[in-house]
Structures are given as C-alpha cells and as structure tokens.
N, CA, C, O and CB atoms as a CASP TS submission, in Angstrom:
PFRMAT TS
TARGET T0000
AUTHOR 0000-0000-0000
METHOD Language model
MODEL 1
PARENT N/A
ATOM      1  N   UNK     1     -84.782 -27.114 -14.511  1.00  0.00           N
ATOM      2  CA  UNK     1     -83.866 -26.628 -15.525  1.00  0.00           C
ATOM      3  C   UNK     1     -84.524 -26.843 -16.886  1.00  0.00           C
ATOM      4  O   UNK     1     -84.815 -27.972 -17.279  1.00  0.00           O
ATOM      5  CB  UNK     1     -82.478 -27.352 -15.437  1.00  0.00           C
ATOM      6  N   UNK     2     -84.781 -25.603 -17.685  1.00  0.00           N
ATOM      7  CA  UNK     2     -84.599 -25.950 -19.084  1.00  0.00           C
ATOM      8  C   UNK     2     -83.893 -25.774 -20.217  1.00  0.00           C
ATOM      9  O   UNK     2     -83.247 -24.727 -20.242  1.00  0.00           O
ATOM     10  CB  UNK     2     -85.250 -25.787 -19.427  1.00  0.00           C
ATOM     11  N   UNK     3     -83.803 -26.563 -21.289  1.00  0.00           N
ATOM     12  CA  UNK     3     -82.552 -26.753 -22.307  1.00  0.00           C
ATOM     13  C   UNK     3     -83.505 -26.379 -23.284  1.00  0.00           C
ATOM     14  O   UNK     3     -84.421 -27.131 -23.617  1.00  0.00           O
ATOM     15  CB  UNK     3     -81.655 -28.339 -22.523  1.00  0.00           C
ATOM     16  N   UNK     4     -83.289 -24.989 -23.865  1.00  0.00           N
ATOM     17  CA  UNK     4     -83.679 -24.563 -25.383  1.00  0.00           C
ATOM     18  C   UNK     4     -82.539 -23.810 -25.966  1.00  0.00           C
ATOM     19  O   UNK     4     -81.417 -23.555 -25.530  1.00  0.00           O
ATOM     20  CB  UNK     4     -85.038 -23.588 -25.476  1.00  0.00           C
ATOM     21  N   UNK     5     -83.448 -23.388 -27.623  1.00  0.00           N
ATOM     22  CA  UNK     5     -82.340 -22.641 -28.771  1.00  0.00           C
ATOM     23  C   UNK     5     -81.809 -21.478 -27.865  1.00  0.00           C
ATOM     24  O   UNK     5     -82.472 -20.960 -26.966  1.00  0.00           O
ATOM     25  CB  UNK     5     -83.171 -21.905 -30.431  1.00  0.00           C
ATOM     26  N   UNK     6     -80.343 -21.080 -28.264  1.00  0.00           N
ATOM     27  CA  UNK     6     -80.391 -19.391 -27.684  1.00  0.00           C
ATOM     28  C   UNK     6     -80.928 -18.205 -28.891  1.00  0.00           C
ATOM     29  O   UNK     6     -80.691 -18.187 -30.099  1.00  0.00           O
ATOM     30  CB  UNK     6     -78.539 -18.856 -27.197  1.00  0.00           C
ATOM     31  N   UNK     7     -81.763 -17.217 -28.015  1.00  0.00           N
ATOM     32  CA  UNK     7     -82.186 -16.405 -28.596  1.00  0.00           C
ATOM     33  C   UNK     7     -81.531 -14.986 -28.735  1.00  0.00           C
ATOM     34  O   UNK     7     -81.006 -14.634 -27.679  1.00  0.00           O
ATOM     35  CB  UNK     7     -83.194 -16.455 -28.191  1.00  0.00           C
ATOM     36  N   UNK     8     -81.440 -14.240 -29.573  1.00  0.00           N
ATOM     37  CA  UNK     8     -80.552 -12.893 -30.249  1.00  0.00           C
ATOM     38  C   UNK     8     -80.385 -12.389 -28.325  1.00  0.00           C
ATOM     39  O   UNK     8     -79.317 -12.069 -27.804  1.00  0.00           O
ATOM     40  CB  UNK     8     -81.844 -11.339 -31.803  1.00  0.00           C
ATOM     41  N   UNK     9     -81.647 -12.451 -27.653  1.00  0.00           N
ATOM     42  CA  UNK     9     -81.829 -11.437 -26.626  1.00  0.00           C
ATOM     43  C   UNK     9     -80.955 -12.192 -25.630  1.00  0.00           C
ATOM     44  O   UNK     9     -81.032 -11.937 -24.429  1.00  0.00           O
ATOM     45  CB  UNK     9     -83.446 -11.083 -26.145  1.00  0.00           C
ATOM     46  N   UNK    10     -80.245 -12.983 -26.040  1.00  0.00           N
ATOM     47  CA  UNK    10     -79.654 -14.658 -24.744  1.00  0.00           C
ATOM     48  C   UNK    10     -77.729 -13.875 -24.916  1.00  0.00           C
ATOM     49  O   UNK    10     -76.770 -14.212 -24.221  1.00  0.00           O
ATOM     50  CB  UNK    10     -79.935 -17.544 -26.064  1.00  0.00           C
ATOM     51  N   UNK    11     -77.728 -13.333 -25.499  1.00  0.00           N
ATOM     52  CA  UNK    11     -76.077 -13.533 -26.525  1.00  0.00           C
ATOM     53  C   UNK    11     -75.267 -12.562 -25.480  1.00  0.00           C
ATOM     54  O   UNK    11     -74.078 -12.880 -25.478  1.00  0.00           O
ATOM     55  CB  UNK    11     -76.038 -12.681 -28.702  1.00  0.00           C
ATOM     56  N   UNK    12     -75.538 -11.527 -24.636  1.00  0.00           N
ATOM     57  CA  UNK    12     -74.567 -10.804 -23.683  1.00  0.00           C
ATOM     58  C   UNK    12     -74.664 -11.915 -22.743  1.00  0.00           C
ATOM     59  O   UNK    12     -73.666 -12.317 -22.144  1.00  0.00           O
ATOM     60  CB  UNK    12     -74.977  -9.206 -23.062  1.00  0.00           C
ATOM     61  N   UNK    13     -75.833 -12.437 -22.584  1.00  0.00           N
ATOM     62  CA  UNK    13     -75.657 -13.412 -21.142  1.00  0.00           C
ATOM     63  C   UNK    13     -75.071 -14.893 -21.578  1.00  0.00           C
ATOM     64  O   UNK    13     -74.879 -15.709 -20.676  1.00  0.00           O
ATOM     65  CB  UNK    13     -77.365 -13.703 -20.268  1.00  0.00           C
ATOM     66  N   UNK    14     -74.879 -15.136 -22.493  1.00  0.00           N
ATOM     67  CA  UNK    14     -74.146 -16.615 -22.922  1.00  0.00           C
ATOM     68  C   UNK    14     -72.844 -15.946 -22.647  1.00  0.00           C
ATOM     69  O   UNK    14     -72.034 -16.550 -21.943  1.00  0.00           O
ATOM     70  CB  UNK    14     -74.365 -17.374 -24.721  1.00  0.00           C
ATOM     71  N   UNK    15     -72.543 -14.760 -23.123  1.00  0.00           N
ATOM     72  CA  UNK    15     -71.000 -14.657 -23.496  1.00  0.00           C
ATOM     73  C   UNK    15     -70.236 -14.522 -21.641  1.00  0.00           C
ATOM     74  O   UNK    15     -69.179 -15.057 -21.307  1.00  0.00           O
ATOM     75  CB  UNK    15     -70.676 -12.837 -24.786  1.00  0.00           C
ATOM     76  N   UNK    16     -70.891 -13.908 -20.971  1.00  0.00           N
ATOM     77  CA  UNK    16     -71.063 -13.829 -19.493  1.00  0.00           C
ATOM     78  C   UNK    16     -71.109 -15.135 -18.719  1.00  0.00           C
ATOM     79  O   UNK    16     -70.554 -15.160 -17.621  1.00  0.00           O
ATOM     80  CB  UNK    16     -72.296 -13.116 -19.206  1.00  0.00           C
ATOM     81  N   UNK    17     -71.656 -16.117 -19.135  1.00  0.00           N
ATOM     82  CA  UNK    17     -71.574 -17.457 -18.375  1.00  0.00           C
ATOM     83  C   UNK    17     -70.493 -18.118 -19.348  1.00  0.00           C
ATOM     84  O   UNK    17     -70.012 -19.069 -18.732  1.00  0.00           O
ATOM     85  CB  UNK    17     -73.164 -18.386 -18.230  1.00  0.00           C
ATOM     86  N   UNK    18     -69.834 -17.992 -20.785  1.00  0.00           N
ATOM     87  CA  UNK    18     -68.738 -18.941 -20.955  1.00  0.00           C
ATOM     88  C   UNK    18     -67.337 -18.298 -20.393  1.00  0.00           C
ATOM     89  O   UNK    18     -66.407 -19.085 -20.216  1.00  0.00           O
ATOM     90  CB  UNK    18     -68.625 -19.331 -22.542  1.00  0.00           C
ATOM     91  N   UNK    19     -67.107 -16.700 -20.060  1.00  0.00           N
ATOM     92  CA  UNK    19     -66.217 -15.660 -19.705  1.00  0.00           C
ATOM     93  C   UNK    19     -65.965 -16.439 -18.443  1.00  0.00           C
ATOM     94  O   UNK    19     -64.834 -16.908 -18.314  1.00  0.00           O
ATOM     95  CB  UNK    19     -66.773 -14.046 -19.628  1.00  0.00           C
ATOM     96  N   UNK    20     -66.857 -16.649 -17.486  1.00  0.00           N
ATOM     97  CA  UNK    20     -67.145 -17.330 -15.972  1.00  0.00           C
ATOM     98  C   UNK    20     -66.481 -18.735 -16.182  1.00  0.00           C
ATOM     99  O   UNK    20     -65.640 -19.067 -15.347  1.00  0.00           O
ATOM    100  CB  UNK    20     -68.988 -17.507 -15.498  1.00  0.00           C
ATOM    101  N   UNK    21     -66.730 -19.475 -17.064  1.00  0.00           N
ATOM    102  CA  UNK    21     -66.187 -20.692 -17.096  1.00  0.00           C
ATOM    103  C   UNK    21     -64.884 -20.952 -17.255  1.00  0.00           C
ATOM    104  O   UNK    21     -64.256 -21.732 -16.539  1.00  0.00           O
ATOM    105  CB  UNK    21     -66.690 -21.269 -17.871  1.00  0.00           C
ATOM    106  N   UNK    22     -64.326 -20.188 -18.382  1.00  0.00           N
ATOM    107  CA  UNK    22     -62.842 -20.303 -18.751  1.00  0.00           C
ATOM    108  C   UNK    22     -61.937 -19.321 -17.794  1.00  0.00           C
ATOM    109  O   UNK    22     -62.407 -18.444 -17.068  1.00  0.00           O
ATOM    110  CB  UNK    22     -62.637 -19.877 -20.388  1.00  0.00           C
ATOM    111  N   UNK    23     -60.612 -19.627 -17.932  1.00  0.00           N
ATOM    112  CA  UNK    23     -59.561 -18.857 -16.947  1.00  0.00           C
ATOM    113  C   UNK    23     -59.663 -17.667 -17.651  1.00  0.00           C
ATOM    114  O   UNK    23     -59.898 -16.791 -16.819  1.00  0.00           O
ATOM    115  CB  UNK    23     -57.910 -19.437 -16.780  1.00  0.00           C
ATOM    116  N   UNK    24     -59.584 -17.025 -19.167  1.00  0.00           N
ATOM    117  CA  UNK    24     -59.911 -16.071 -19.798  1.00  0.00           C
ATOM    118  C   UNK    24     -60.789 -15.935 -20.462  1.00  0.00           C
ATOM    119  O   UNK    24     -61.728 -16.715 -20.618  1.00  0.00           O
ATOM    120  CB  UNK    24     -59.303 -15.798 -20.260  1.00  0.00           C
ATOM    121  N   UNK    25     -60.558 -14.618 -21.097  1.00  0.00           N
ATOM    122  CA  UNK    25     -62.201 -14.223 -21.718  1.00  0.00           C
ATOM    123  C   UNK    25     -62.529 -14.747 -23.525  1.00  0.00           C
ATOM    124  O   UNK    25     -63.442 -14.446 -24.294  1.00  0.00           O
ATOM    125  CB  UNK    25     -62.351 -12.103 -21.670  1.00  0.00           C
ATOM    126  N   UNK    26     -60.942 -15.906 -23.736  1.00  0.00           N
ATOM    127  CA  UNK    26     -61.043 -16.030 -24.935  1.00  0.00           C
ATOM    128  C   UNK    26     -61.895 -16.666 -25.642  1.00  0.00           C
ATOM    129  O   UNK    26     -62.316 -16.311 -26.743  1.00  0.00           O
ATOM    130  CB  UNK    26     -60.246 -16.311 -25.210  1.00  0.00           C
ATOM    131  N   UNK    27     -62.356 -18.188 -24.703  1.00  0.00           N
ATOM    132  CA  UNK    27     -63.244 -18.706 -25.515  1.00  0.00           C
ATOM    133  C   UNK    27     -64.810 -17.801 -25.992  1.00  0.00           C
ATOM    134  O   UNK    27     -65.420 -17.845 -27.060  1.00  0.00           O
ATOM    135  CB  UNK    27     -63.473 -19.982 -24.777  1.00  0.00           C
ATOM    136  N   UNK    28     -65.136 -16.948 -24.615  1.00  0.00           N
ATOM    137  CA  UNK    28     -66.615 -16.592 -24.847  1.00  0.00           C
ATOM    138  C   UNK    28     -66.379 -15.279 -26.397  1.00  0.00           C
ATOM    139  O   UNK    28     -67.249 -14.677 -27.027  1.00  0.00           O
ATOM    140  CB  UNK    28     -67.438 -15.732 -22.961  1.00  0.00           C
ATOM    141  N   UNK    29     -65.226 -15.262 -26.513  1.00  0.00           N
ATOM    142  CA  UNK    29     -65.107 -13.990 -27.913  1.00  0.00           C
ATOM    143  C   UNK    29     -64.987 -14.989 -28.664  1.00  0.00           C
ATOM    144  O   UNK    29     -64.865 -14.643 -29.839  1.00  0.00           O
ATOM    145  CB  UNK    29     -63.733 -12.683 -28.145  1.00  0.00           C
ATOM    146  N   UNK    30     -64.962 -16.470 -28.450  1.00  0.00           N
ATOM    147  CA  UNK    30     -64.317 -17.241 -29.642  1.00  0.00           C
ATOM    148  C   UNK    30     -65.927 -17.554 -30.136  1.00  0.00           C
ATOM    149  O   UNK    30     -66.408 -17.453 -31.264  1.00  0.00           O
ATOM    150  CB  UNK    30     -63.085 -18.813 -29.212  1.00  0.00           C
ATOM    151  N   UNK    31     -66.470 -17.906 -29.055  1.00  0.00           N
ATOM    152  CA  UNK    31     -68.385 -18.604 -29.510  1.00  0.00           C
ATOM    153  C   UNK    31     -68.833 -16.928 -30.245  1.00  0.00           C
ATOM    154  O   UNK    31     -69.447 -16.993 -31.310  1.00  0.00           O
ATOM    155  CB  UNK    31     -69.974 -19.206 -27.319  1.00  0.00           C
ATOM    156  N   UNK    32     -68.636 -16.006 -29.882  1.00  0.00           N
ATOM    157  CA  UNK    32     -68.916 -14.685 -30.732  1.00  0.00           C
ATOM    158  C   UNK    32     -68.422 -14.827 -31.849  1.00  0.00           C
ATOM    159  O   UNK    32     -69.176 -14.774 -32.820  1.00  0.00           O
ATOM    160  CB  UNK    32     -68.412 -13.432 -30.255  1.00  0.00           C
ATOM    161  N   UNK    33     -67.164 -15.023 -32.014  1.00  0.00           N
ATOM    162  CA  UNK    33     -66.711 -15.191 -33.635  1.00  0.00           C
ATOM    163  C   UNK    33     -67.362 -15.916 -34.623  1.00  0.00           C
ATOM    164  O   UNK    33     -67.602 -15.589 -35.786  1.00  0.00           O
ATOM    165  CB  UNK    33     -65.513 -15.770 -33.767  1.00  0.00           C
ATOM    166  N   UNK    34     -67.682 -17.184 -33.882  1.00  0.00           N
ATOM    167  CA  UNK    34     -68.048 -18.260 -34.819  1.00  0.00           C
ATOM    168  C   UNK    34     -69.087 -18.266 -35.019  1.00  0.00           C
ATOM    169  O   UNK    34     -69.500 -19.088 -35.836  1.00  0.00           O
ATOM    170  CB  UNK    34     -67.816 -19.391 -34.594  1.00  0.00           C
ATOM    171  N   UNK    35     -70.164 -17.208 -34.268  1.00  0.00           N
ATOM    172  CA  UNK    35     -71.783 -17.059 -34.279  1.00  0.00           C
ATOM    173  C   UNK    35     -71.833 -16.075 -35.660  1.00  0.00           C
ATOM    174  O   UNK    35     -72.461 -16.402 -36.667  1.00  0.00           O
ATOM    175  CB  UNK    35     -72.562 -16.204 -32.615  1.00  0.00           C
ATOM    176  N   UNK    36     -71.117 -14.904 -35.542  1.00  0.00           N
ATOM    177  CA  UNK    36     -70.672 -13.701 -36.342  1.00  0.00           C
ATOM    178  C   UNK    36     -70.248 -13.898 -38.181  1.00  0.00           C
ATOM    179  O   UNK    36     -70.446 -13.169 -39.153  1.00  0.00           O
ATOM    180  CB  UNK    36     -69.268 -13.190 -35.453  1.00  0.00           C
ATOM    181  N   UNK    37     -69.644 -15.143 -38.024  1.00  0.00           N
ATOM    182  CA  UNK    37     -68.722 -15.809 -39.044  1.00  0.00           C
ATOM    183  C   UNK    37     -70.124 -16.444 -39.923  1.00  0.00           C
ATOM    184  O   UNK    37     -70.107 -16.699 -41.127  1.00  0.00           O
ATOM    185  CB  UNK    37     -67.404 -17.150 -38.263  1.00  0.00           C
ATOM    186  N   UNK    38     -71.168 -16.602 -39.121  1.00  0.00           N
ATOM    187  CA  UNK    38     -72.094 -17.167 -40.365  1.00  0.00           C
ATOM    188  C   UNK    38     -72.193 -18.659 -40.759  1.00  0.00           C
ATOM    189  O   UNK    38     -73.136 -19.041 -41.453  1.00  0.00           O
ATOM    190  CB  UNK    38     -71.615 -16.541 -41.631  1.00  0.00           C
ATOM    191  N   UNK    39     -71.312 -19.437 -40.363  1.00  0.00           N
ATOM    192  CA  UNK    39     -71.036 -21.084 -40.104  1.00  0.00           C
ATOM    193  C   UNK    39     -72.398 -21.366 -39.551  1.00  0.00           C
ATOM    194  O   UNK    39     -72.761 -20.606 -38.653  1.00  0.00           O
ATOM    195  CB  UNK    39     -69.656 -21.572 -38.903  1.00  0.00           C
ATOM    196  N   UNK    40     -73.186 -22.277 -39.901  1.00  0.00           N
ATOM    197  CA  UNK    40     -74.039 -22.833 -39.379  1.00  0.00           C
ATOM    198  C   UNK    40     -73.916 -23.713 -38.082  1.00  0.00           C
ATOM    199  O   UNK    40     -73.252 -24.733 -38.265  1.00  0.00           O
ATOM    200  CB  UNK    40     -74.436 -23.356 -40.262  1.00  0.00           C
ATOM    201  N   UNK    41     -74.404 -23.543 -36.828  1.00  0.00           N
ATOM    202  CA  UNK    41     -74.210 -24.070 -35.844  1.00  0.00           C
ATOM    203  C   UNK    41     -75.638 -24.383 -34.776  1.00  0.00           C
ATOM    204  O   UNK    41     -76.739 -23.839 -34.861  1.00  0.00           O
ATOM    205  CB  UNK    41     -73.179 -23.260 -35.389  1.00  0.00           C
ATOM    206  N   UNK    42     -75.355 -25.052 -34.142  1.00  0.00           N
ATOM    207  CA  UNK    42     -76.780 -25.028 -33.002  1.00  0.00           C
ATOM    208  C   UNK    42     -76.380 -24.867 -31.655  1.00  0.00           C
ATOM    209  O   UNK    42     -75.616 -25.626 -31.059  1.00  0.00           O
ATOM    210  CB  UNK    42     -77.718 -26.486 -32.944  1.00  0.00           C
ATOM    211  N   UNK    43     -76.948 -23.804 -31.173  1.00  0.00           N
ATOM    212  CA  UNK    43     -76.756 -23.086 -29.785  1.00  0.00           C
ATOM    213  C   UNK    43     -77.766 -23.098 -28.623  1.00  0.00           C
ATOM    214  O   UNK    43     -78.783 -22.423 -28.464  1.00  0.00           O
ATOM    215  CB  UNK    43     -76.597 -21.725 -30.045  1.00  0.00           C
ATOM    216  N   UNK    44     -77.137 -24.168 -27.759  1.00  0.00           N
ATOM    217  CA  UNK    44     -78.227 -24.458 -26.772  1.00  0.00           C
ATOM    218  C   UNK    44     -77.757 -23.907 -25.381  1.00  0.00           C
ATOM    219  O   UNK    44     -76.568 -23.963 -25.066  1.00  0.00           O
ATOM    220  CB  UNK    44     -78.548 -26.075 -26.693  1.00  0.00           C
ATOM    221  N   UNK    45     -78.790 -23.330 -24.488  1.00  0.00           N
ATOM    222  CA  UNK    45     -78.441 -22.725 -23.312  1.00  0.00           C
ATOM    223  C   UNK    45     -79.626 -23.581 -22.351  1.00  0.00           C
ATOM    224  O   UNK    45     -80.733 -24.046 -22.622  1.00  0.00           O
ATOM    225  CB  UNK    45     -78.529 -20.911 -23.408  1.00  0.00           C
ATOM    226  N   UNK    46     -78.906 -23.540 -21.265  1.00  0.00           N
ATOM    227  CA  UNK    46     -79.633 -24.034 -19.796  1.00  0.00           C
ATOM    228  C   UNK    46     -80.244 -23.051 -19.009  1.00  0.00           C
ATOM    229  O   UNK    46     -79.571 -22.034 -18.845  1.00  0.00           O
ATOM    230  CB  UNK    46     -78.647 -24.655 -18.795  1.00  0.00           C
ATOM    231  N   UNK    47     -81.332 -23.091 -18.487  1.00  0.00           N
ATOM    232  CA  UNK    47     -81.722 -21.847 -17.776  1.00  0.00           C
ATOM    233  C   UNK    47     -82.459 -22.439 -16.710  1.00  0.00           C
ATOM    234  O   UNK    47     -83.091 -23.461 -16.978  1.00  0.00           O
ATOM    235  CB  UNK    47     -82.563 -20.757 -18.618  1.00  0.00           C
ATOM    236  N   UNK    48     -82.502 -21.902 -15.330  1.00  0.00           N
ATOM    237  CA  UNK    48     -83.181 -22.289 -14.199  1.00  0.00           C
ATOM    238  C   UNK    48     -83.728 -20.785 -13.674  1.00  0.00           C
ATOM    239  O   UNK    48     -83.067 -19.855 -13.211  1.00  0.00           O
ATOM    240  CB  UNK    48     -82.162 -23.170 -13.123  1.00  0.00           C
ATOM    241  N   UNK    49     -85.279 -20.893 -13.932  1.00  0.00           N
ATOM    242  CA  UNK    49     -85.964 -19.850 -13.785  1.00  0.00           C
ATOM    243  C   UNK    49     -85.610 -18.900 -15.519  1.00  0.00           C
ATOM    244  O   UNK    49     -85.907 -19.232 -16.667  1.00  0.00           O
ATOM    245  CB  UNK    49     -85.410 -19.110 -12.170  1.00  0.00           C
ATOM    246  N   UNK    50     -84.878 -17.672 -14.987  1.00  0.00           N
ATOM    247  CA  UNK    50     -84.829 -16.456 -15.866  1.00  0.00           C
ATOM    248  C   UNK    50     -83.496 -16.522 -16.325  1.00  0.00           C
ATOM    249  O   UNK    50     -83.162 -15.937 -17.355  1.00  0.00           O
ATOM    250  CB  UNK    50     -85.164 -15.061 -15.171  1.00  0.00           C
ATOM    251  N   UNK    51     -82.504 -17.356 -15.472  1.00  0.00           N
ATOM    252  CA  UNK    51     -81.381 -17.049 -15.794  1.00  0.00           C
ATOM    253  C   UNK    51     -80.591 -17.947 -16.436  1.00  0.00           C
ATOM    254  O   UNK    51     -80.857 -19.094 -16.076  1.00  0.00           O
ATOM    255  CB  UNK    51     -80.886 -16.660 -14.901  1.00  0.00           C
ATOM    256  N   UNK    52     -79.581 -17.871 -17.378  1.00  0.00           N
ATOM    257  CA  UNK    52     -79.169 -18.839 -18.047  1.00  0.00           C
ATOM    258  C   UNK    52     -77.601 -19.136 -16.848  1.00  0.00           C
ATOM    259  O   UNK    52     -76.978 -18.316 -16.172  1.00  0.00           O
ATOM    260  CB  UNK    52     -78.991 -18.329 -19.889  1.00  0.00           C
ATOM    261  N   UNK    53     -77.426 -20.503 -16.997  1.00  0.00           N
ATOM    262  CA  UNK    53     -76.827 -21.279 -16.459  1.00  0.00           C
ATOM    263  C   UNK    53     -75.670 -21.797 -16.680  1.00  0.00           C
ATOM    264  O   UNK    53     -74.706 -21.957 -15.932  1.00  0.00           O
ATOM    265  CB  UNK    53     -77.376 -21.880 -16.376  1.00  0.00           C
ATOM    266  N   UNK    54     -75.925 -22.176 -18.329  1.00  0.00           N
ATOM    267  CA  UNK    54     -74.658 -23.374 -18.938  1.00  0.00           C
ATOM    268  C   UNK    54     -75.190 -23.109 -20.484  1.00  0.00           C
ATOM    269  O   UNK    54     -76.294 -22.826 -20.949  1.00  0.00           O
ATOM    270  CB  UNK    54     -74.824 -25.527 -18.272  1.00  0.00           C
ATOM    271  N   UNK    55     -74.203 -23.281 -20.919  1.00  0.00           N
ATOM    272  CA  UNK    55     -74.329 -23.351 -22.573  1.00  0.00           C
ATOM    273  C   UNK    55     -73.501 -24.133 -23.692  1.00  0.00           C
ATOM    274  O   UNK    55     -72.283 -24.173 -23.521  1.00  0.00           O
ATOM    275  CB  UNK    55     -74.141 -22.089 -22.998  1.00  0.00           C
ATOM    276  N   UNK    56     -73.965 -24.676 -24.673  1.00  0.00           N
ATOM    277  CA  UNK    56     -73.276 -25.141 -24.986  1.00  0.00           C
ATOM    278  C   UNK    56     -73.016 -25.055 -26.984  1.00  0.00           C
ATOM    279  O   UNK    56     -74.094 -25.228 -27.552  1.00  0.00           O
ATOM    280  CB  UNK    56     -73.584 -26.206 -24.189  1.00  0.00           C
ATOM    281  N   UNK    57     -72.041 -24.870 -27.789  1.00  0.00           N
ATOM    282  CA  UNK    57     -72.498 -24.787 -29.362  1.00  0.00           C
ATOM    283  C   UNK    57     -71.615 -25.859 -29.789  1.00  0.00           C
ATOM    284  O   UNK    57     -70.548 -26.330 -29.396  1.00  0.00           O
ATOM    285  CB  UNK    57     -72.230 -23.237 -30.268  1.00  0.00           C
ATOM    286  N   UNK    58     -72.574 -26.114 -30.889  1.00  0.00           N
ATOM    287  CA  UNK    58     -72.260 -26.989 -31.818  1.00  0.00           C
ATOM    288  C   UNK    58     -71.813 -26.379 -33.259  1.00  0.00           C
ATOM    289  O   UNK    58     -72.700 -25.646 -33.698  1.00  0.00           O
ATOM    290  CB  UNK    58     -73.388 -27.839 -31.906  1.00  0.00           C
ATOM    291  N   UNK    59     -70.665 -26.481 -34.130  1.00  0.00           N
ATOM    292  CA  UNK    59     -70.088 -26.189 -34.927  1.00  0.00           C
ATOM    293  C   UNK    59     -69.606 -27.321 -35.988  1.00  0.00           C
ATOM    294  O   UNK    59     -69.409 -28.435 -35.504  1.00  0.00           O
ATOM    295  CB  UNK    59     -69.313 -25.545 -34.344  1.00  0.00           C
ATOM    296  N   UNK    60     -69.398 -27.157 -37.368  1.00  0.00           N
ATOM    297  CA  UNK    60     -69.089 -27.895 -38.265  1.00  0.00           C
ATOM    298  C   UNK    60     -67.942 -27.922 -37.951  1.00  0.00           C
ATOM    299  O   UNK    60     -67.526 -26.905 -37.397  1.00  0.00           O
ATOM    300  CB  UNK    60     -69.385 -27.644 -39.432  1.00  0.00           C
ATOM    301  N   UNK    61     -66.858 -29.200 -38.192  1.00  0.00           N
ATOM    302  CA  UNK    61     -65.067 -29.340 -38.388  1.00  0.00           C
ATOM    303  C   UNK    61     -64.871 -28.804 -39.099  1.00  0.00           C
ATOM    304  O   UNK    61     -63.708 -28.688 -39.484  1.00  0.00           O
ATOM    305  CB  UNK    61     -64.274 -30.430 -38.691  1.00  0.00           C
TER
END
C-alpha cells in the first residue's frame, strides 16, 4: 500500500471510493465542495497497485 498527495487526475476516483463508504452520496460532494471552495487543505489517498483504496482530507475549523 501506498499513502501519497491526491492528484487533479485522482478526484473522479476519490469521489467514487468516499460515495462507497458513506450510506449516501453526500459526503463525497461534500470533499468536492471543500476542494472547489479554495480552503487550504491536505488530501491524502491510499493506493494498492493502480487503484486508490481509502482517502482521507484534512481541512481548517
């Protein structure tokens, strides 16, 4: 497994593995908002092989 930045080309497939995680599709439009919104944040994804796995962002309060 590796843990790096997500990249512009990572962002349909992050939104696809947080959609998978939650009962709805709100949070993965919510990590879109807050990417979109311009807030400075750090966005790390898990990947085994090609495919991303798990993800996770960090956001200011």
């Amino acid at each position: 497994m590796n843990i790096r930045k997500e990249k512009d080309s990572d962002i349909e497939e992050i939104w696809k593995v947080n959609a998978e995680a939650f009962e709805t599709e709100a949070e993965a439009n919510l990590i879109n908002a807050l990417r979109d919104s311009g807030i400075s944040y750090i966005s790390l994804i898990a990947e085994e092989g090609e495919e991303i796995v798990g993800h996770i962002l960090f956001t200011p309060v």
